[in-house]
N, C-alpha and C positions, 0 to 999 in steps of 0.2 A: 699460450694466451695470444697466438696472433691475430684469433677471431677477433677478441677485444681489440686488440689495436685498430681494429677497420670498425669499428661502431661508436656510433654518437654519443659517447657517454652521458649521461647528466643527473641531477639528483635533482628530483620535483621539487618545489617551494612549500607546497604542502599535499594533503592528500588527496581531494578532488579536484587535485588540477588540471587533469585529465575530460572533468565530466564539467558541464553547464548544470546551475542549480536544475534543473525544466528537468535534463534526462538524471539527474540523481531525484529531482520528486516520482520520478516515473521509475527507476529501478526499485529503491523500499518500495512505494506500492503496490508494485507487480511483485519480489520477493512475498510482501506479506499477502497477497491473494494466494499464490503456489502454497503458501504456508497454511495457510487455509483448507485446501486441498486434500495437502495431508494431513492433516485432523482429521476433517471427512472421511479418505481412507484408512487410517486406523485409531483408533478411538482410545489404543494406548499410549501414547505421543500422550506428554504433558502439555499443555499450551492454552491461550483464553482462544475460544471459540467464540466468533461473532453472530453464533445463528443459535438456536435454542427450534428444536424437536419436536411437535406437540403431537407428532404422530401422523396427523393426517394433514399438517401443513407444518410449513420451517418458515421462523423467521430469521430475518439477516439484516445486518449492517453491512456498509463501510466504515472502516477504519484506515486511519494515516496513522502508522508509529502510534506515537502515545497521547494524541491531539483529539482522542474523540472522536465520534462520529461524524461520517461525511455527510453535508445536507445534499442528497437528490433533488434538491428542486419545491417538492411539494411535501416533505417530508425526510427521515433520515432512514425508516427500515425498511423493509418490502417482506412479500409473501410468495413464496414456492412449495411447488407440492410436496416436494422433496429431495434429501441428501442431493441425490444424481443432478433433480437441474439445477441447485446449486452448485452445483462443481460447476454445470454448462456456465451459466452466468458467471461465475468468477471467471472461466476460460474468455467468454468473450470481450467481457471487464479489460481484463491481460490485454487483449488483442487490442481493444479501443484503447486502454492508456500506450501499447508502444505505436501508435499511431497518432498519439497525442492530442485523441481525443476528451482527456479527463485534462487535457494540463490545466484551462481555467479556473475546471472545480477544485484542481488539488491546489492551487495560489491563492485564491478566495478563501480556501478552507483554514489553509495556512498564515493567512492574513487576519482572519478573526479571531483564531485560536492565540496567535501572537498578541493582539488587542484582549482580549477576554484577560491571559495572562498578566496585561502590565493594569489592567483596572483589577486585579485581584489586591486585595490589601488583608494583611497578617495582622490581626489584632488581639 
């Protein structure tokens, strides 16, 4: 064990102590795009699918975790001709969130979802 004796030992405080909330919003939602992905390439993967088939056009969401759909701006779904360029879109998705181009929407999204949440009342 003398490698040990020459390393910094230490034991986190907790789990993402390692990561800023910003790139843990950014890993789940690049995981769940990849995840996506693979739906698209095989279609026996159990999993919920954000896009629905119609054949001659596909619709799609964004999704964060369990929070619902991401509002785009003008709306929450979009339209592609098909599977393939939504896989392209989700890839570029990937690309613009590790470049932290989605980080406002995914805080914002996160922000109302959180609010929506605490005005929910169980009656």
């Amino acid at each position: 064990m003398s490698i040990i004796n020459n390393l910094n030992v230490f034991t986190p405080t907790s789990k993402s102590s390692f990561e800023t909330p910003t790139k843990h919003r950014r890993t789940v939602f690049s995981d769940s795009l990849k995840r996506q992905i693979c739906l698209i390439d095989d279609p026996n993967i159990k999993g919920r699918r954000w896009w629905k088939d119609h054949g001659d056009e596909v619709t799609s969401c964004l999704r964060y975790s369990t929070t619902g759909t991401i509002d785009l701006g003008e709306g929450t779904h979009f339209l592609v001709s098909s599977l393939d360029e939504l896989k392209e879109v989700y890839r570029k998705v990937i690309d613009e969130v590790s470049e932290g181009e989605f980080d406002d929407v995914l805080e914002k999204h996160l922000k109302k979802s959180s609010n929506d949440e605490e005005n929910t009342h169980v009656v």
